[in-house]
C-alpha positions as CSV (number, residue, x, y, z in Angstrom):
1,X,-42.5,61.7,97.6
2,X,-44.3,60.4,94.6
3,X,-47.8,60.1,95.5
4,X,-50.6,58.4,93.4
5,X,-54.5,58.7,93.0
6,X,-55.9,55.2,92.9
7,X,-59.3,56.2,91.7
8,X,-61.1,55.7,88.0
9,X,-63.8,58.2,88.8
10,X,-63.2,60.8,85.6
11,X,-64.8,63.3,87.4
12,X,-62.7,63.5,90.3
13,X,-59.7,62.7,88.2
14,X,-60.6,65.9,86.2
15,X,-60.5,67.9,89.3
16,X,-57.4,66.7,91.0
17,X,-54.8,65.6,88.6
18,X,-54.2,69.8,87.3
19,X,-53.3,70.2,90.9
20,X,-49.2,68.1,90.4
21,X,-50.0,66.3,93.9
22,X,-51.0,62.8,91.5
23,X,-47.7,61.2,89.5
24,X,-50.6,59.5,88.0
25,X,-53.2,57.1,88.8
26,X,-53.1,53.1,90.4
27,X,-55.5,51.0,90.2
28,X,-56.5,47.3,92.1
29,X,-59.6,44.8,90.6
30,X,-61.9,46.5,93.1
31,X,-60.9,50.0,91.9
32,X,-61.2,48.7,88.2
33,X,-64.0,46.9,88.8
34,X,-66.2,50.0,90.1
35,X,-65.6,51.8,87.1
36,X,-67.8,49.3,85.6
37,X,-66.1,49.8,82.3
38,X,-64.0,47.1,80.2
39,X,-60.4,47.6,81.4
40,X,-58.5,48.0,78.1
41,X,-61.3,50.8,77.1
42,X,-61.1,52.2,81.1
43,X,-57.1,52.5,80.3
44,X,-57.1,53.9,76.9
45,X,-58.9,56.4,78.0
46,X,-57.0,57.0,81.4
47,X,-53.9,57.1,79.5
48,X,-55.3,60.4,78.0
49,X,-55.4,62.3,81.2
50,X,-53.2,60.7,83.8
51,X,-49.1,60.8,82.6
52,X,-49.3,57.2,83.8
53,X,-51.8,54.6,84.9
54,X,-50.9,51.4,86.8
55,X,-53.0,48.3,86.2
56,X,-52.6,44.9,88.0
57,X,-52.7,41.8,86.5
58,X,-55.1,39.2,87.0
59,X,-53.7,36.0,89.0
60,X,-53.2,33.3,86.3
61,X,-50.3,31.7,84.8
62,X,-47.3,33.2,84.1
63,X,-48.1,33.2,79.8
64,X,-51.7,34.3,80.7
65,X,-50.1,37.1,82.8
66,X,-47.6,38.1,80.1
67,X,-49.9,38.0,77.5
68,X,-52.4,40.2,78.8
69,X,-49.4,42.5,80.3
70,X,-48.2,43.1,76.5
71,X,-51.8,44.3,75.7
72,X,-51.9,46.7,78.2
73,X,-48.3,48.2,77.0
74,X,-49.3,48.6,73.7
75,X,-52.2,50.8,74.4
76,X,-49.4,53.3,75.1
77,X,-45.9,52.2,76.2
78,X,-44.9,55.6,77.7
79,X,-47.9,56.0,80.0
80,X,-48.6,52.3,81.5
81,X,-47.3,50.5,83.9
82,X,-48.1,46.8,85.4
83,X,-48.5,45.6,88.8
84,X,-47.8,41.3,88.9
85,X,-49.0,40.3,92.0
86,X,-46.5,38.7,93.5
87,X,-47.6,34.6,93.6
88,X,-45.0,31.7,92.3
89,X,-46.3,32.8,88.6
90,X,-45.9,36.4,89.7
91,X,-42.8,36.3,90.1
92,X,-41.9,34.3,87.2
93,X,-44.4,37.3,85.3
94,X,-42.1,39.7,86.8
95,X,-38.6,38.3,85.8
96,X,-39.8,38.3,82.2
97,X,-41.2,41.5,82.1
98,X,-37.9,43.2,83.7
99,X,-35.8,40.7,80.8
100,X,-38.5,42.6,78.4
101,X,-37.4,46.2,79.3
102,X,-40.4,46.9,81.6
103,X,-39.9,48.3,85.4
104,X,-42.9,46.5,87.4
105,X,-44.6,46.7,90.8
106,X,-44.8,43.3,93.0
107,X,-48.3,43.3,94.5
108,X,-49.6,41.7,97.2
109,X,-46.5,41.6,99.4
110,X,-47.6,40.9,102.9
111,X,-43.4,40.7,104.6
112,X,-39.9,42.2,104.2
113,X,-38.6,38.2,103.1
114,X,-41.4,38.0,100.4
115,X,-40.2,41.4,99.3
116,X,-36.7,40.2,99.0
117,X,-38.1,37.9,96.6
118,X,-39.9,40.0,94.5
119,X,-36.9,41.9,94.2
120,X,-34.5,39.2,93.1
121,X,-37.3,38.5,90.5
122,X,-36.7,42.3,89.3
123,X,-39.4,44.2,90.5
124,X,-38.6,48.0,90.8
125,X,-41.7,48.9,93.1
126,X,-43.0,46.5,96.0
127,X,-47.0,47.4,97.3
128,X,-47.0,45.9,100.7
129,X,-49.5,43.9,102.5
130,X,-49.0,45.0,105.7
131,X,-52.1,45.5,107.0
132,X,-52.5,41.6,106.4
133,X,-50.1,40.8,109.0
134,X,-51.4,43.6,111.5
135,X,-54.9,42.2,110.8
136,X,-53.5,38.7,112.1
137,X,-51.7,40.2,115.2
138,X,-48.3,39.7,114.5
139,X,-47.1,43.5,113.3
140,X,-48.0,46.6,112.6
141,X,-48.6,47.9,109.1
142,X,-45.9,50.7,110.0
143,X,-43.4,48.8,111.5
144,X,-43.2,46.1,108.6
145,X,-43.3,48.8,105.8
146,X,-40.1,50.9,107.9
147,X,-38.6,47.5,108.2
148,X,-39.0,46.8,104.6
149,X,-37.6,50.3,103.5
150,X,-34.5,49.9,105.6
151,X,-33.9,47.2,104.1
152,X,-34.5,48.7,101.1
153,X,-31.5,51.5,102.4
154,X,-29.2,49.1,103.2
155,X,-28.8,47.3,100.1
156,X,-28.5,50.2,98.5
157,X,-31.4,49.4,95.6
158,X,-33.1,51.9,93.1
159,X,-36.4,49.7,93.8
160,X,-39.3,51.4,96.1
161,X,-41.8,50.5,98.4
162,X,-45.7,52.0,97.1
163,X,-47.5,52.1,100.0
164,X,-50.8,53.0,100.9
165,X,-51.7,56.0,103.0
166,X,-54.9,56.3,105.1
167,X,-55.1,59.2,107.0
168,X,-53.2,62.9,106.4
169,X,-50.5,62.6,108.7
170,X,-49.1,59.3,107.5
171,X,-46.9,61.5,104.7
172,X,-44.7,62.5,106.9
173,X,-44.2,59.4,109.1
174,X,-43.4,57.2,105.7
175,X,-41.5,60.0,104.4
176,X,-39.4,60.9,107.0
177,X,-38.4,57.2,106.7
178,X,-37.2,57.6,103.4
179,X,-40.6,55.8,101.6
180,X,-40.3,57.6,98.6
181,X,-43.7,56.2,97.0
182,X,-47.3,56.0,98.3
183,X,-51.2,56.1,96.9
184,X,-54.7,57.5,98.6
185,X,-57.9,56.6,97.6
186,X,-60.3,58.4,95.6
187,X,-62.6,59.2,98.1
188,X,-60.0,60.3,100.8
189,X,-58.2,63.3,98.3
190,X,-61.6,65.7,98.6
191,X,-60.4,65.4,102.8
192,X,-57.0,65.2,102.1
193,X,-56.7,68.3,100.0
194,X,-58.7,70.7,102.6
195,X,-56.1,72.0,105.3
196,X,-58.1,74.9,107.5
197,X,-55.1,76.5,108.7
198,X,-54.3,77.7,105.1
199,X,-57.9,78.4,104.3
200,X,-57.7,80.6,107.6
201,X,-54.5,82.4,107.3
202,X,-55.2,82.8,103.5
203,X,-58.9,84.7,104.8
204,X,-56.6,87.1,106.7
205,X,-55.0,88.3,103.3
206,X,-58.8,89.0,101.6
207,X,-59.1,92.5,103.4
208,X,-55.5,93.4,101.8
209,X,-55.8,91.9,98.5
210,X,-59.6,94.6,98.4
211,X,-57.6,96.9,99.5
212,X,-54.3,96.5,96.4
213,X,-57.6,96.4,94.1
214,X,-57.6,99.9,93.9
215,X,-53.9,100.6,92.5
């Protein structure tokens, strides 16, 4: 499972990129916005430390979108990557980009029929939205992202879902469902990355490892 820091806090980028959990880091206007840095500066400089950074497009027109995703490739074409989110200009954003060569993530995908679109449109990752629809009463975050991925299964597509991860034991749950893609936020990786029962077992080795010291 490819997993992905959405954070743009250097300092705790520094820390827990060496560790090969993070594929990279994603980013969302609030995430961008707290770094309180202007974003083509903010993504150079990610680009340095992260092997790729995803940034998401403001909502605009489909040329405004294009033009400001060509800017964001060029600051280096290997490392970036653009989320579209995924309005009637979206997708039109996201069948030139895939015509241009780029592999894209659909944003702000709320069902499984709206993902079908994005898709058709060419989108290679889909973020959903399905805490908006659990928020109104009408499903479950989990139940529309395993609906959307066996979907995904059944026709047999390369494209995969991104989806967001809020507490530890979600990885398995998503994986075990054959979501191959996910994120956590910055300030849940310090929590995340802390698991007692090897700090404990690893406390019983201490005596032994004092002990091998002296050959």
């Amino acid at each position: 499972m490819k997993i992905w820091l959405a954070s743009t806090d250097f300092k705790l980028l520094e820390e827990y990129l060496p560790t090969g959990v993070f594929a990279g880091v994603i980013t969302n206007p609030k995430v961008v916005a707290d770094s309180k840095r202007p974003p083509l500066e903010l993504f150079r400089d990610l680009c340095q430390i992260a092997e790729a950074a995803w940034y998401q497009l403001r909502d605009a027109s489909a040329p405004e979108m294009l033009a400001e995703a060509e800017k964001f490739l060029a600051l280096d074409p290997q490392r970036m990557r653009i989320k579209v989110p995924a309005t009637r200009a979206g997708l039109q954003t996201i069948r030139e980009l895939t015509r241009r060569g780029h592999d894209v993530m659909a944003t702000v995908v709320p069902t499984a029929a709206w993902m079908l679109f994005a898709l058709e449109a060419g989108a290679k990752a889909i973020a959903p939205y399905g805490g908006m629809l659990q928020r109104r009463g009408i499903v479950s975050k989990a139940e529309e992202v395993m609906r959307m991925q066996r979907i995904l299964d059944a026709q047999g597509t390369a494209a995969q879902l991104c989806v967001g991860i809020y507490d530890v034991t979600e990885f398995p749950v998503y994986a075990e469902q054959g979501v191959r893609s996910c994120f956590v936020w910055g300030r849940d990786v310090p929590a995340f990355l802390t698991q007692p029962l090897v700090d404990e077992a690893v406390a019983g080795f201490h005596g032994d490892w004092k002990s091998l010291a002296q050959y």
